[in-house]
C-alpha positions as CSV (number, residue, x, y, z in Angstrom):
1,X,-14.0,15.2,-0.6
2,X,-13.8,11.4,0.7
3,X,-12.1,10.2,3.9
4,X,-9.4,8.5,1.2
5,X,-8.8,11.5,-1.2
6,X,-5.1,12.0,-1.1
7,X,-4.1,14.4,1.8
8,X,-0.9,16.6,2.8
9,X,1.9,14.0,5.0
10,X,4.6,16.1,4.8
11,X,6.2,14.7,8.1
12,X,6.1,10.9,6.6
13,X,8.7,9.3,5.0
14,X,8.4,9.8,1.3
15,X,7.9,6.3,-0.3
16,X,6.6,4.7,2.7
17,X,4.0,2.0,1.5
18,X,1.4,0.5,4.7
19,X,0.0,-2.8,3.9
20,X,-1.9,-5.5,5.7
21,X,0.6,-8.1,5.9
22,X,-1.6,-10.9,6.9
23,X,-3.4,-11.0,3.3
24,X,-1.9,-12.9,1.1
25,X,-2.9,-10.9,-2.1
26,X,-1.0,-7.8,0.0
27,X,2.1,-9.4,0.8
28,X,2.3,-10.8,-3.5
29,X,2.3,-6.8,-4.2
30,X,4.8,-6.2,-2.0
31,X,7.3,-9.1,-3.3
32,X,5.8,-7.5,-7.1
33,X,7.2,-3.9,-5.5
34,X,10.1,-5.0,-4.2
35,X,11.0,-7.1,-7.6
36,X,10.5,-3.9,-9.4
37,X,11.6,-1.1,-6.9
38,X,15.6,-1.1,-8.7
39,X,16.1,2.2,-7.1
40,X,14.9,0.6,-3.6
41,X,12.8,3.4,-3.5
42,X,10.0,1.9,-1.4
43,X,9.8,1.1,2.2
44,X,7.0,-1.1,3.3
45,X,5.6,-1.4,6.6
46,X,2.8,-4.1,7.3
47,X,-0.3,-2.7,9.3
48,X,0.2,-5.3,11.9
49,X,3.7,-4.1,13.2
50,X,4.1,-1.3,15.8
51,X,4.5,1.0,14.0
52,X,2.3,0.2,10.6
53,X,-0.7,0.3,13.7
54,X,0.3,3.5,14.6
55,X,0.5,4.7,11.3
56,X,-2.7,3.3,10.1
57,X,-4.2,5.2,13.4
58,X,-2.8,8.1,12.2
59,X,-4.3,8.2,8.7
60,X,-8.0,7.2,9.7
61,X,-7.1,3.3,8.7
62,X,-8.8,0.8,11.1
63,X,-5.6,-1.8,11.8
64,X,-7.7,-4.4,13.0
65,X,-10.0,-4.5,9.8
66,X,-7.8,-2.4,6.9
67,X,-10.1,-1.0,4.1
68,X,-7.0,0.3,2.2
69,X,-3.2,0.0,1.5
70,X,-1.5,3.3,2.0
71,X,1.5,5.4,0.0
72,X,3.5,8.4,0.5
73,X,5.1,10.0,-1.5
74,X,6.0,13.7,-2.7
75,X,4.7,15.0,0.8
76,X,1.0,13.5,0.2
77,X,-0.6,9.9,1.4
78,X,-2.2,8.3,-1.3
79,X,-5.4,5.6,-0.3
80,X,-6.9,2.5,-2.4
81,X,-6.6,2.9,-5.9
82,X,-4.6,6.0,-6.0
83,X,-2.0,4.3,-3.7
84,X,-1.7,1.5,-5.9
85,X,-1.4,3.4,-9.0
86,X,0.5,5.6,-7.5
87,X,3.4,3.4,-6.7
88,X,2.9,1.8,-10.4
89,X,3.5,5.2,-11.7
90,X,7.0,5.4,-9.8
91,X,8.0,2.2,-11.1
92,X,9.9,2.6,-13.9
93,X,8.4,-1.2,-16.0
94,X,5.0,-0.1,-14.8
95,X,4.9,3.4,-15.2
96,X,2.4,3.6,-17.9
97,X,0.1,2.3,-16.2
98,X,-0.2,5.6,-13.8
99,X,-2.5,7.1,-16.8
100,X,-5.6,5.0,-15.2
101,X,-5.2,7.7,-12.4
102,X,-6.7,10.0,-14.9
103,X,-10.1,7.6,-14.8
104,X,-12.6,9.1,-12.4
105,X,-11.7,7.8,-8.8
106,X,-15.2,6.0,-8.2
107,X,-15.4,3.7,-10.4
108,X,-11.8,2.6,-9.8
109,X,-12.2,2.5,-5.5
110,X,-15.2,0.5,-6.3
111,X,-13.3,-2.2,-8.4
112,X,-10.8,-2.0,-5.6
113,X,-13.4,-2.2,-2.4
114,X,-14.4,-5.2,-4.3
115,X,-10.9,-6.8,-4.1
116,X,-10.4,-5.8,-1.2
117,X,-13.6,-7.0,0.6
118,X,-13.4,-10.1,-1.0
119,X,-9.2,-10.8,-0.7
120,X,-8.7,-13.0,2.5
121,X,-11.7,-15.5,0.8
122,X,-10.1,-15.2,-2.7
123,X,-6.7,-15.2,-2.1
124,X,-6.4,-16.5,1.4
125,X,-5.1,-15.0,4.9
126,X,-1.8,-15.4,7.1
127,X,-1.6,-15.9,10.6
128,X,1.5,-14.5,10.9
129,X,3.3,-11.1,8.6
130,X,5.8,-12.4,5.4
131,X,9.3,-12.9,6.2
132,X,11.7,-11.0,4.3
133,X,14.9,-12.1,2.8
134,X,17.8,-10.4,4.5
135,X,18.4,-8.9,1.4
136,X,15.2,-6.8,1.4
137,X,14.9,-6.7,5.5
138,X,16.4,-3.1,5.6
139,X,13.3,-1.6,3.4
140,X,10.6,-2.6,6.1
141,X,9.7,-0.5,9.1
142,X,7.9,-2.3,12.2
């Protein structure tokens, strides 16, 4: 079993998502959840708040140098590409798109590492975590 196979957190919140909110490619998915997330669903907390660094700690995820994005949800955490498909699966306008969960998880964590590896250089990096509107404020945790 790999050190990100999904694993039992039935004392997390269910539909807690842990991102790194100083990459920019990150904080896009979160404003793509948050579009998408009708049933407000979702709450996000960025790996460099309190509490998203003792969360990351937690689940084995280094908060200075974060190798993965993080989900819960239905009493189990979710890493990489499961946590991504994962919360496509729950959205109701990308919910088909949960079916590439039934790929072999390899080749997909490798299309991921590569993303993320290469996402600050690509996409670029923020000092400083994204600012919610005050409409969305309540769903993030820090």
């Amino acid at each position: 079993m790999s050190r990100w196979s999904p694993k039992p957190a039935p004392d997390d919140p269910d539909g807690l998502i842990l991102f790194d909110g100083a990459c920019v490619f990150c904080s896009r998915w979160v404003r793509f959840v948050i579009a998408r997330d009708r049933a407000r669903r979702f709450t996000l907390v960025p790996i460099q708040s309190v509490r998203g660094r003792e969360l990351a700690g937690r689940f084995g995820i280094d908060p200075d140098v974060p190798e993965t994005n993080a989900v819960v949800l239905g009493g189990r955490i979710f890493f990489k590409s499961d946590a991504a498909l994962t919360v496509l699966g729950a959205l109701p306008s990308t919910r088909p798109m949960a079916i590439l969960k039934f790929a072999p998880r390899a080749p997909r964590d490798f299309a991921y590492d590569l993303v993320a590896r290469n996402r600050y250089r690509i996409f670029g990096r923020t000092e400083a975590c994204m600012v919610p509107s005050a409409e969305d404020r309540a769903r993030f945790l820090g």
